[in-house]
KETI-273804 format. One record per residue (C-alpha): x, y, z; residue in one letter. Coordinates in steps of 0.25 Angstrom, whole numbers, padded with zeros to 4 digits, always signed. Layout:
BEGIN
XYZa
...
***
This chain:
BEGIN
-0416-0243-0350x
-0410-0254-0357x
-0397-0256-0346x
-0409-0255-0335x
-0415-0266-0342x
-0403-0274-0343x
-0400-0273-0329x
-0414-0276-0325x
-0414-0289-0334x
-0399-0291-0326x
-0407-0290-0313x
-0419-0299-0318x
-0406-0310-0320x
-0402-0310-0306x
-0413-0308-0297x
-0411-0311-0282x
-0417-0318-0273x
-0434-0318-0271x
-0437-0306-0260x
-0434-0311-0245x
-0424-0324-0250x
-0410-0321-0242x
-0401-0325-0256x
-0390-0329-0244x
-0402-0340-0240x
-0400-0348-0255x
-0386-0353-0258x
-0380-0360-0270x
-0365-0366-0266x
-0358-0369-0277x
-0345-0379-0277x
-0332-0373-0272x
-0321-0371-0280x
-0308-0382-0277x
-0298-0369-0277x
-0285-0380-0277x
-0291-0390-0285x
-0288-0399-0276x
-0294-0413-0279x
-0294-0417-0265x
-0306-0408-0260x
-0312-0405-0273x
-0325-0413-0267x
-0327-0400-0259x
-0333-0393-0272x
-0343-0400-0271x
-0343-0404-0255x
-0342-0389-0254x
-0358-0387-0259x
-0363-0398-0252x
-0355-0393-0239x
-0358-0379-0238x
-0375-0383-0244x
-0377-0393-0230x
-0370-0382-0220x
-0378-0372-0227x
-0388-0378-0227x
-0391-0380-0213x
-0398-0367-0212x
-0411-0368-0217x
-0412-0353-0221x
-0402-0357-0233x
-0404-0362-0245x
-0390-0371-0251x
-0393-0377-0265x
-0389-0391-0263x
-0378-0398-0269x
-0387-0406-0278x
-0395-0394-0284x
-0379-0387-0285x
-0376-0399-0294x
-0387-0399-0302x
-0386-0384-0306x
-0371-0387-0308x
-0374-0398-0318x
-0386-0390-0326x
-0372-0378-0329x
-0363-0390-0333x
-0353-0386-0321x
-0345-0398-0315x
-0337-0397-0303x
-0326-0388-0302x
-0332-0378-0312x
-0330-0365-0309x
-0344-0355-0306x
-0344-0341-0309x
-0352-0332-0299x
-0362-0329-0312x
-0364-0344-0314x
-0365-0347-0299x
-0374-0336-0297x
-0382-0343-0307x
-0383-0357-0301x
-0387-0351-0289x
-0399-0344-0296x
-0403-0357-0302x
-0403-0363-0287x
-0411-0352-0280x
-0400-0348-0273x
-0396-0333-0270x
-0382-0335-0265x
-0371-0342-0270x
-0358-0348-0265x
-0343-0349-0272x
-0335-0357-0266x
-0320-0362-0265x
-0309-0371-0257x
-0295-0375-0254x
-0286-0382-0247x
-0273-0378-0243x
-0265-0388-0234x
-0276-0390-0222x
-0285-0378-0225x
-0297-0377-0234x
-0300-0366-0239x
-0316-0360-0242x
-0321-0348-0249x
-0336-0347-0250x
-0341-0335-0260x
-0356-0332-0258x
-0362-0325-0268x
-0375-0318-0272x
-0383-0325-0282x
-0391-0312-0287x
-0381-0302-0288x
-0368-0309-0286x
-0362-0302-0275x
-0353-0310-0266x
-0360-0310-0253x
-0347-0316-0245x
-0337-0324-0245x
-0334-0337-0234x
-0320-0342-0234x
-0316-0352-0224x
-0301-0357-0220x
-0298-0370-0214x
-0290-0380-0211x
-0297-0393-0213x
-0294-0408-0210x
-0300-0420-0216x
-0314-0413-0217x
-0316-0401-0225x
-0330-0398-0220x
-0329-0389-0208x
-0323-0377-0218x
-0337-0378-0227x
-0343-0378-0213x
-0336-0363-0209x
-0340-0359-0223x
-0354-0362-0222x
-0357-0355-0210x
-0350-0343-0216x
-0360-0345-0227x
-0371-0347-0216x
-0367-0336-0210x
-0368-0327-0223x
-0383-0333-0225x
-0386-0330-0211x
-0388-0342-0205x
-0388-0344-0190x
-0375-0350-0182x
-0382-0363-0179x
-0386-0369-0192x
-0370-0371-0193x
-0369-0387-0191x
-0358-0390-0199x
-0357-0400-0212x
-0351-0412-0204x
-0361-0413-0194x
-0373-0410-0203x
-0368-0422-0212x
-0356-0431-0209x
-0344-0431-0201x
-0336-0439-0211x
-0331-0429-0223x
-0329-0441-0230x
-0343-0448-0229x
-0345-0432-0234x
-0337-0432-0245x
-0346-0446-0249x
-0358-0439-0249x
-0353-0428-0259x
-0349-0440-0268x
-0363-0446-0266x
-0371-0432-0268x
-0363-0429-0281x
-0366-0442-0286x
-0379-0440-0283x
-0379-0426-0290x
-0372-0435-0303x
-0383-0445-0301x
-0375-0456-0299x
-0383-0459-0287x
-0374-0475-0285x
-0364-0466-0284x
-0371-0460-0273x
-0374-0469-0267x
-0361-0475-0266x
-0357-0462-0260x
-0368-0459-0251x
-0366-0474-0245x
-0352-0469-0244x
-0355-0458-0236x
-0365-0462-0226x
-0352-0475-0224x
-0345-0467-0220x
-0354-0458-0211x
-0367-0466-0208x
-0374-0453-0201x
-0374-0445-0215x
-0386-0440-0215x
-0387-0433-0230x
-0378-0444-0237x
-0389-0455-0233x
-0399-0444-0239x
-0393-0444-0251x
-0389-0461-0251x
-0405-0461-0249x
-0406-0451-0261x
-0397-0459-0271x
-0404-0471-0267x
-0418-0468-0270x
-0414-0460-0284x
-0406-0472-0286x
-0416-0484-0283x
-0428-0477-0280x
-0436-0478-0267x
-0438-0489-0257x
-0424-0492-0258x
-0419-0496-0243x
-0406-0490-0242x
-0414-0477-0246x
-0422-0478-0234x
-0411-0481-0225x
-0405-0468-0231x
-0414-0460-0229x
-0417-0464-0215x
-0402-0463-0211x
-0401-0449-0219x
-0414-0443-0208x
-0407-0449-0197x
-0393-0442-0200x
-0399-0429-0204x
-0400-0421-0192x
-0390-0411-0194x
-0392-0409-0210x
-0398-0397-0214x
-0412-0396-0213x
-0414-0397-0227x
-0408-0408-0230x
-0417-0414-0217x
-0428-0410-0226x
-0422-0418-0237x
-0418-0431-0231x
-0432-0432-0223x
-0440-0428-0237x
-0432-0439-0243x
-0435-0450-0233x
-0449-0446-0233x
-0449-0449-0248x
-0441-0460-0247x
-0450-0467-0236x
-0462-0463-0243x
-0467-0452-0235x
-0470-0443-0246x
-0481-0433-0241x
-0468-0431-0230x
-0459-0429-0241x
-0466-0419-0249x
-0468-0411-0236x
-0453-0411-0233x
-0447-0407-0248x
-0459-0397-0247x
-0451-0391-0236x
-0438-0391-0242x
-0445-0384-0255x
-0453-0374-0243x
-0438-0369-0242x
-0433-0369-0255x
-0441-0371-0268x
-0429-0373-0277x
-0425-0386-0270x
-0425-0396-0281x
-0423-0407-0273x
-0436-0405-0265x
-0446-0402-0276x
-0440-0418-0282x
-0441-0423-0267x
-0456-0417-0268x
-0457-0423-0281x
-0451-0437-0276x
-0462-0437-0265x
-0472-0433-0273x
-0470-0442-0286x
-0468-0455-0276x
-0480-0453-0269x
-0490-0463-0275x
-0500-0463-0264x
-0514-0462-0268x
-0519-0467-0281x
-0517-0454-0290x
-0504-0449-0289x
-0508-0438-0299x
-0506-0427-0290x
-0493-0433-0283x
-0488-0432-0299x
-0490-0419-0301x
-0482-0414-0288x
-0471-0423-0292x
-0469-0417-0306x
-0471-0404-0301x
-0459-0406-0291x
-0451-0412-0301x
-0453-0400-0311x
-0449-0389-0300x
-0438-0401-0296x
-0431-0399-0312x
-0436-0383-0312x
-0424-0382-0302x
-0415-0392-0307x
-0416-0397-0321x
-0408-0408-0319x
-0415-0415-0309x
-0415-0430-0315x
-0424-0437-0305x
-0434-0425-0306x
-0434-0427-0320x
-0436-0441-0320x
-0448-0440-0308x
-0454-0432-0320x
-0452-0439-0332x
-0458-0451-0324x
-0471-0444-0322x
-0472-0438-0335x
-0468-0453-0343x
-0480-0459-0335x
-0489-0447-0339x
-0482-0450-0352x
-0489-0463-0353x
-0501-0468-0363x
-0509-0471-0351x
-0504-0463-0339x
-0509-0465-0325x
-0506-0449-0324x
-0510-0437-0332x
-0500-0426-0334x
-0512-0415-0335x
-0503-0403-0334x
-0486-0402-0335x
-0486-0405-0319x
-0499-0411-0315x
-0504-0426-0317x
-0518-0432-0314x
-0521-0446-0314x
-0529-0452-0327x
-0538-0463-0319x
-0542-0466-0308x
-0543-0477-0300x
-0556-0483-0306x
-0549-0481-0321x
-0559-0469-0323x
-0551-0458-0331x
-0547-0446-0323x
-0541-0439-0336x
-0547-0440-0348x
-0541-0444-0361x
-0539-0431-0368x
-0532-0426-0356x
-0525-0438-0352x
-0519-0438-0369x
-0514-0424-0365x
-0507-0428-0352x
-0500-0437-0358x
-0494-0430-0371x
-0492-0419-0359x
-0484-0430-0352x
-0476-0436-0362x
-0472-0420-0367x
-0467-0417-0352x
-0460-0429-0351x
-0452-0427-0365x
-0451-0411-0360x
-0444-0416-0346x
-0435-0427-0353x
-0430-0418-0362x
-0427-0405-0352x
-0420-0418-0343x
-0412-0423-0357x
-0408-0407-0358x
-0404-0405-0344x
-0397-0419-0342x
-0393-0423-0357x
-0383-0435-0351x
-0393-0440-0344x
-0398-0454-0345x
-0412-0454-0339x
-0415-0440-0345x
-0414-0446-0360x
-0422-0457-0353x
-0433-0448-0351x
-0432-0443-0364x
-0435-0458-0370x
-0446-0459-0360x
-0452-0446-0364x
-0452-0451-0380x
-0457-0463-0375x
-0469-0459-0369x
-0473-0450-0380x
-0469-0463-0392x
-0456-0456-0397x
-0448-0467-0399x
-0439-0462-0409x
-0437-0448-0401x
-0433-0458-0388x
-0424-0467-0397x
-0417-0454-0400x
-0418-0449-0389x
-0408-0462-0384x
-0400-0459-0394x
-0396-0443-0389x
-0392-0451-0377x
-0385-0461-0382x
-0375-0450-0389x
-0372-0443-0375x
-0363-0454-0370x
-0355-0466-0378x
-0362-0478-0365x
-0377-0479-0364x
-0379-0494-0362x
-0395-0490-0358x
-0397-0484-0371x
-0402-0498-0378x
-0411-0501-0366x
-0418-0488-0366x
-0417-0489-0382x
-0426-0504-0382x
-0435-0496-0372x
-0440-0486-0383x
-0440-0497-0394x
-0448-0506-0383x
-0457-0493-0381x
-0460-0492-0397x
-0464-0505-0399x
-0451-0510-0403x
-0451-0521-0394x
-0443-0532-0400x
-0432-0522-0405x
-0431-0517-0391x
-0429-0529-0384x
-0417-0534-0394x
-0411-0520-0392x
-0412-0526-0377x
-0407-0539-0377x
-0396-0533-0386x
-0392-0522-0374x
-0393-0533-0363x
-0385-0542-0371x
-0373-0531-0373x
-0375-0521-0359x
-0369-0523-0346x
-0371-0517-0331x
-0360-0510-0333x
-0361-0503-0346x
-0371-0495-0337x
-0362-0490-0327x
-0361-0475-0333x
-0377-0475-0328x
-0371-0477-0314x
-0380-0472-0303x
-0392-0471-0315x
-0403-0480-0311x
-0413-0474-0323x
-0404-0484-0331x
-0408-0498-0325x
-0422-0491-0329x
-0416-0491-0345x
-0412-0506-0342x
-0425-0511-0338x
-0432-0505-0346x
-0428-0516-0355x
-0435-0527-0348x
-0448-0522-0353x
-0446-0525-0367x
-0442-0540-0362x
-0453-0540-0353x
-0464-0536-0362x
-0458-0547-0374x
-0459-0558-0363x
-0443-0560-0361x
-0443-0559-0346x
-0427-0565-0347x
-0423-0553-0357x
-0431-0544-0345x
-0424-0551-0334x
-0411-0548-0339x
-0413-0534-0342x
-0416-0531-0328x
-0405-0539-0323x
-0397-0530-0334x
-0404-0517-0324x
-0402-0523-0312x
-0386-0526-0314x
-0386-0511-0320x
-0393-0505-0308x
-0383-0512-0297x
-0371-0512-0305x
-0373-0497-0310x
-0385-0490-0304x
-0381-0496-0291x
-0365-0498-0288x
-0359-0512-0287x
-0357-0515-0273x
-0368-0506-0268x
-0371-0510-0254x
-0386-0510-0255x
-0387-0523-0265x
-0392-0532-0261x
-0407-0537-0259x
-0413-0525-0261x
-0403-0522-0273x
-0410-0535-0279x
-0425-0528-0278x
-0423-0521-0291x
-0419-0533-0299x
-0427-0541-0291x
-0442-0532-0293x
-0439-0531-0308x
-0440-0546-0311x
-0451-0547-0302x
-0459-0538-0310x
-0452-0544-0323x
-0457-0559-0321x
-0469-0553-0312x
-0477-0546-0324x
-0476-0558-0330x
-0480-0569-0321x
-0466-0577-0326x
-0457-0585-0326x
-0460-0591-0312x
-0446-0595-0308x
-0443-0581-0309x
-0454-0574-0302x
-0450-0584-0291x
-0436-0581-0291x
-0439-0564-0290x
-0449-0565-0279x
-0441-0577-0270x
-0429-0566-0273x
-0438-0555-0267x
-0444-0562-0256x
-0429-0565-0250x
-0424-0553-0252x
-0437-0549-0241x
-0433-0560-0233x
-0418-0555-0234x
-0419-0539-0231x
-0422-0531-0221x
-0436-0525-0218x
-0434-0512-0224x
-0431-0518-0237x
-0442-0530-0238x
-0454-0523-0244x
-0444-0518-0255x
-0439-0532-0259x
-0453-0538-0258x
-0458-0530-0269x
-0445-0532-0277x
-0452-0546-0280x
-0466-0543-0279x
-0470-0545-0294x
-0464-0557-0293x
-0472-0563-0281x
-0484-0556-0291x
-0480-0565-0303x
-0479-0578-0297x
-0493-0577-0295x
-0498-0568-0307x
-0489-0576-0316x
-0492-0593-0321x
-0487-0597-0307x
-0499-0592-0299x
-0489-0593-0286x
-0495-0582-0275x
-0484-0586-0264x
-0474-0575-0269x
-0486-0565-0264x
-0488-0571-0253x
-0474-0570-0250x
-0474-0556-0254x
-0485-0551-0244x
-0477-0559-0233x
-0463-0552-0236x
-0467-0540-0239x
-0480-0537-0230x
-0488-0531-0241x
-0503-0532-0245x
-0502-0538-0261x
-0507-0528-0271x
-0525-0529-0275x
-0520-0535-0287x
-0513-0546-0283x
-0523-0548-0272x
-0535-0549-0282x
-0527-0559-0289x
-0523-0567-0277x
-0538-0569-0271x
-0541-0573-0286x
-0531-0585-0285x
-0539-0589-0272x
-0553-0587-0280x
-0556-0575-0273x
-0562-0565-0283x
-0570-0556-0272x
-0555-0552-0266x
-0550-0551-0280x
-0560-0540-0283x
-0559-0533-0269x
-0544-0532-0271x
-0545-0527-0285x
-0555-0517-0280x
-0545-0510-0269x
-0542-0496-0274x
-0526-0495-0277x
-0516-0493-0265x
-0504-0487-0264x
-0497-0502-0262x
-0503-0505-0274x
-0497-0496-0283x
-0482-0498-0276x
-0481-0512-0280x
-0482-0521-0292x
-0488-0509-0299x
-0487-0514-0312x
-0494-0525-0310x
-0507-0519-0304x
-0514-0520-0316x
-0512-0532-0321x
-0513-0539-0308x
-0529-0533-0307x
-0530-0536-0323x
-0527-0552-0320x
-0537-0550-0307x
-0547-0544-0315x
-0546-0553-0325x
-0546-0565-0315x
-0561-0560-0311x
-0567-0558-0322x
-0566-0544-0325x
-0559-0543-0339x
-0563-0528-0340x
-0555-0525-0329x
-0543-0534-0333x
-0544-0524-0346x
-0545-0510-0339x
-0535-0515-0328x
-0524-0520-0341x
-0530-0506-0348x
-0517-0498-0350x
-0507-0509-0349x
-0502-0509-0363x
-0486-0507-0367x
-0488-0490-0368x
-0491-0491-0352x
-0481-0497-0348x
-0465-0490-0346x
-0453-0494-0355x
-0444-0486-0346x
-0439-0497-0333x
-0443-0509-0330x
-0459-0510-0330x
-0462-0525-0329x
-0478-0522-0336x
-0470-0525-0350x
-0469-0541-0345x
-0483-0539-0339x
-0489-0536-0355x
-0491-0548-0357x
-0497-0555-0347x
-0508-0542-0349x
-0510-0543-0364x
-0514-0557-0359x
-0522-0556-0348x
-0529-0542-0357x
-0532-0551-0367x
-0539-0563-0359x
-0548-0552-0353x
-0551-0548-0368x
-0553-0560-0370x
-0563-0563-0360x
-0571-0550-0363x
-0570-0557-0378x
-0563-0545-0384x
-0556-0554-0392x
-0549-0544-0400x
-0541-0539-0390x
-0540-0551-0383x
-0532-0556-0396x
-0522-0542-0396x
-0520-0545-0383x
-0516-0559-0383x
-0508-0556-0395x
-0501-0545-0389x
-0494-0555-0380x
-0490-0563-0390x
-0484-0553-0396x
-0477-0547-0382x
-0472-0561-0381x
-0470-0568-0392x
-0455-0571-0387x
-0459-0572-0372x
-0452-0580-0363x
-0456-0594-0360x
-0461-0590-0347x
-0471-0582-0354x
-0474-0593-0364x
-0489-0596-0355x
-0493-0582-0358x
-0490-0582-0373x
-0497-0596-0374x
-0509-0588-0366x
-0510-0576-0377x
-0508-0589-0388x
-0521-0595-0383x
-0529-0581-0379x
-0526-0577-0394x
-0530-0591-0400x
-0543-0589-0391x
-0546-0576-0397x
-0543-0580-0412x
-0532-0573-0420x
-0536-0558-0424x
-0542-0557-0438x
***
């Protein structure tokens, strides 16, 4: 009984595949061995995966497990390339990718000739199935070997003769502009994505029809700078147009992607939907489907939409724990349910529901809503430390933890946790940035921004170089502008994001890179805007962004106008929110860039011209899609001051409710930190008004306090708050 038992348990260990799955449908290809060592074609350990997985690939009745998932499970087992895998441990792999048969493989060259074995085996009970071998006397290009081999290993699956198209023709011509795109996908894999770009630019240089290196040029690019990003769209559009003889998977793919990447998200969903019909353990389509669901803000409650998208994500890490854009996607969700105030609810461990609705009525109550947030800020610490396990060197997985203390007020348990992080490599020149954001966080403001001027003082560009390729780290950089902003030293604030902006093209981005330019500007460029914008000042400078911004429109081509137009939107909105009163920036704004200004700045506009009744009529029109793209964090205060223009100081108060320093995000660049004061201000005149005097007084005191070191600039304001308090009589 007991050895029946033990042989039961055996066969419980290796099950095979579920009834009616054909395990020669499902493979796992693992890197051939370099038999000679021969440095000269050891890229085809590697190149041998990707070869053999876009021939095989071609049949849609076969499932290959792509060379990006292969790298991930390598990673998760500590193997590096040329390691060698035991039939036990490739077995094992193969288990973990869903697949039922699995592929050893090796090469040599002798003089002319290469040389091929392909062992297939059987995942569930390790019997070798067959073995391909191929012998053949090559030139430059090596490929058409891997060709005779695949279709040996077709023909074991049963494929039909005429999937056979041949790795040349399905991608490119040139071996070399090949032998690019392998470089560009492991760096990809690495997540160097500057070095893939360079790469993949490399590539499609050389061959300008490569369909799948423009794919994954487009790929790079929006994980690298996020979309919108021209060379992106072009990328894409080249990568549809060049992908006739790719695999219908990667078809699927590429069209899922431009889908996205054009906006088209119901059309994206409906095509990673596909790919999952095929396969469920395609990890790569569950975060597309995320991607397309979390991106998606139309309608005004984008509760729902939230709940896909974390439950994408989750199934996306259950298949590969080491998904890092997965994890951050997240950890972004679960940090704004996190939040004292959230707009979103987290009411269960994968379902949100919006807190209010339009009309501010409560759509949670209060109880619940506490719940959902303590749940929120548990899941968030939960999934930062499952990332810090499954990526310790990681910088943005650490980040994540901070972010996770952070939102719960564990400032000592962030501090520490930068610390850990700090011991895993001797160079971490973001470490005082991220270090002044938590003492910025705990109300250690001063302190903060000394530890800041000290690190801008002593760090350079390239101190970050061992982050190349890492744009979460301009993010640490900054971040360090808030705690300038918020104490009213908009010079200090400048330079740290000229600090980010040198880091992001000397570092991030590769010297040299062919895409700077004016659209390499826009990033500097929008970040001062919204600087100087939440503040109304200096003038000089507000003028200088939005005259920047407005050439650059003039300069470019069409495709990339809208983009540089909102680069110095907060700017144009400055000029005439701020002491200079000047509405011509607006109106250039709407000319250049063909867009309808937001309600807000309407209302605030006819209220210039007198007109109160088109005030009220603009405030009045329910939110639009527009409206929540752009200037988003101005929305409030723009209605506030409108609201308060008309009379209506309750309003100004409910609108400015929630808009305190627990609101607002210490983690990048949010420009509401300059913004504090000039609400404290404008709160406290509505208190005023209403004769709540003391809150009035705590309000106007508050902004003394905020900027009692302000810039001259700022100096109007200050004396504003002087007078309000004088007004209202000293506390006491």
């Amino acid at each position: 009984i007991v050895v029946l038992a033990a042989v039961a348990g055996l066969v419980r260990r290796t099950p095979g595949p579920p009834a009616g799955v054909d395990p020669r449908h499902s493979m796992l290809i693992l890197p051939f061995d370099n038999q000679r060592d021969e440095r000269a074609v050891d890229w085809l350990r590697d190149g041998s995966v990707s070869m053999l997985g876009l021939n095989l690939s071609q049949w849609n009745d076969l499932n290959v497990v792509d060379q990006e998932r292969l790298h991930d499970l390598l990673v998760r087992h500590r193997l590096r390339a040329g390691d060698d895998v035991g039939l036990e441990l490739a077995r094992r792999l193969a288990r973990e990718a869903g697949a039922w048969t699995v592929v050893l493989g090796d090469f040599a060259r002798t003089g002319d000739s290469l040389h091929l074995t392909a062992r297939v085996y059987d995942v569930a009970s390790g019997e070798r199935v067959d073995v391909a071998r191929v012998d053949e006397r090559v030139g430059a290009d090596v490929r058409p070997p891997f060709d005779q081999l695949a279709a040996k290993l077709l023909d074991l699956s049963g494929a039909p003769n005429e999937v056979r198209i041949g790795l040349a023709r399905a991608t490119t011509a040139s071996l070399e502009a090949y032998r690019a795109y392998l470089a560009g996908v492991e760096q990809l894999n690495r997540w160097d994505l500057a070095g893939a770009e360079r790469d993949l630019r490399r590539a499609i240089r050389i061959d300008t029809t490569f369909g799948l290196a423009y794919y994954k040029l487009a790929l790079a690019r929006g994980w690298l700078v996020g979309t919108g990003d021209s060379t992106a769209d072009a990328a894409i559009i080249r990568a549809t147009a060049y992908s006739e003889h790719l695999p219908a998977h990667d078809r699927t793919v590429i069209n899922a992607y431009r889908a996205f990447l054009g906006g088209e998200y119901a059309a994206a969903r409906s095509a990673y939907q596909q790919l999952l019909t095929r396969d469920r353990s395609d990890a790569d389509a569950w975060y597309g489907l995320g991607e397309a669901w979390f991106h998606d803000t139309t309608g005004s409650d984008e509760a729902s939409h939230w709940t896909q998208a974390i439950r994408a994500f989750k199934r996306t890490l259950a298949l590969d724990p080491d998904y890092a854009l997965a994890y951050e996607h997240v950890q972004a969700m679960l940090g704004a349910a996190a939040a004292a105030h959230p707009d979103y609810a987290l009411v269960a461990a994968d379902s949100f529901a919006r807190v209010q609705g339009p009309d501010d009525r409560p759509l949670v109550d209060s109880a619940t809503a506490g719940t959902a947030v303590r749940r929120a800020r548990a899941e968030a610490l939960a999934t930062a430390r499952t990332w810090v396990s499954s990526q310790p060197t990681t910088l943005r997985a650490h980040g994540a933890m901070v972010d996770a203390y952070l939102a719960s007020g564990n400032y000592g348990a962030a501090l520490a946790e930068v610390d850990r992080f700090r011991q895993t490599a001797p160079v971490h020149p973001e470490l005082p940035f991220v270090e002044a954001r938590i003492r910025f966080a705990s109300g250690e403001v001063d302190r903060a921004a000394r530890q800041l001027l000290s690190a801008l003082d002593t760090v350079a560009p390239q101190d970050f170089r061992p982050y190349r390729g890492t744009p979460t780290v301009v993010a640490d950089i900054a971040a360090a502008a808030n705690v300038f902003a918020f104490q009213g030293d908009l010079t200090s604030a400048a330079k740290t994001i000229d600090l980010a902006d040198q880091v992001r093209r000397e570092v991030i981005q590769h010297p040299g890179d062919e895409t700077a330019g004016s659209s390499s500007e826009a990033w500097r460029r929008m970040a001062l805007s919204e600087l100087y914008g939440a503040t109304g000042v200096p003038t000089a400078s507000l003028r200088q962004v939005w005259q920047s911004a407005a050439e650059a429109v003039r300069m470019a081509p069409p495709d990339q106008r809208m983009h540089l137009a909102h680069s110095g939107a907060s700017a144009a909105i400055g000029l005439f929110t701020g002491p200079a009163a000047d509405s011509s920036a607006l109106g250039e704004y709407r000319a250049l860039s063909g867009e309808t200004l937001t309600k807000e700045v309407r209302a605030l506009l006819a209220l210039s011209r007198g007109d109160s009744v088109a005030a009220r009529r603009a405030l009045a029109e329910p939110d639009s899609l527009q409206s929540k793209s752009r200037y988003g964090a101005y929305r409030r205060p723009l209605a506030a001051q409108a609201y308060y223009l008309l009379g209506d100081y309750q309003a100004t108060l409910r609108t400015l409710r929630d808009f305190e320093p627990g609101a607002l995000r210490t983690g990048g660049f949010d420009s509401r930190w300059g913004m504090l004061g000039r609400v404290r201000l404008l709160r406290a005149a509505a208190f005023e008004q209403l004769g709540r005097r003391s809150e009035a007084r705590a309000e106007y005191e508050g902004v003394l306090t905020q900027w009692r070191a302000a810039d001259p600039a700022l100096q109007p304001f200050v004396r504003q708050a002087q007078q309000g308090l004088a007004r209202v009589g000293e506390a006491g």
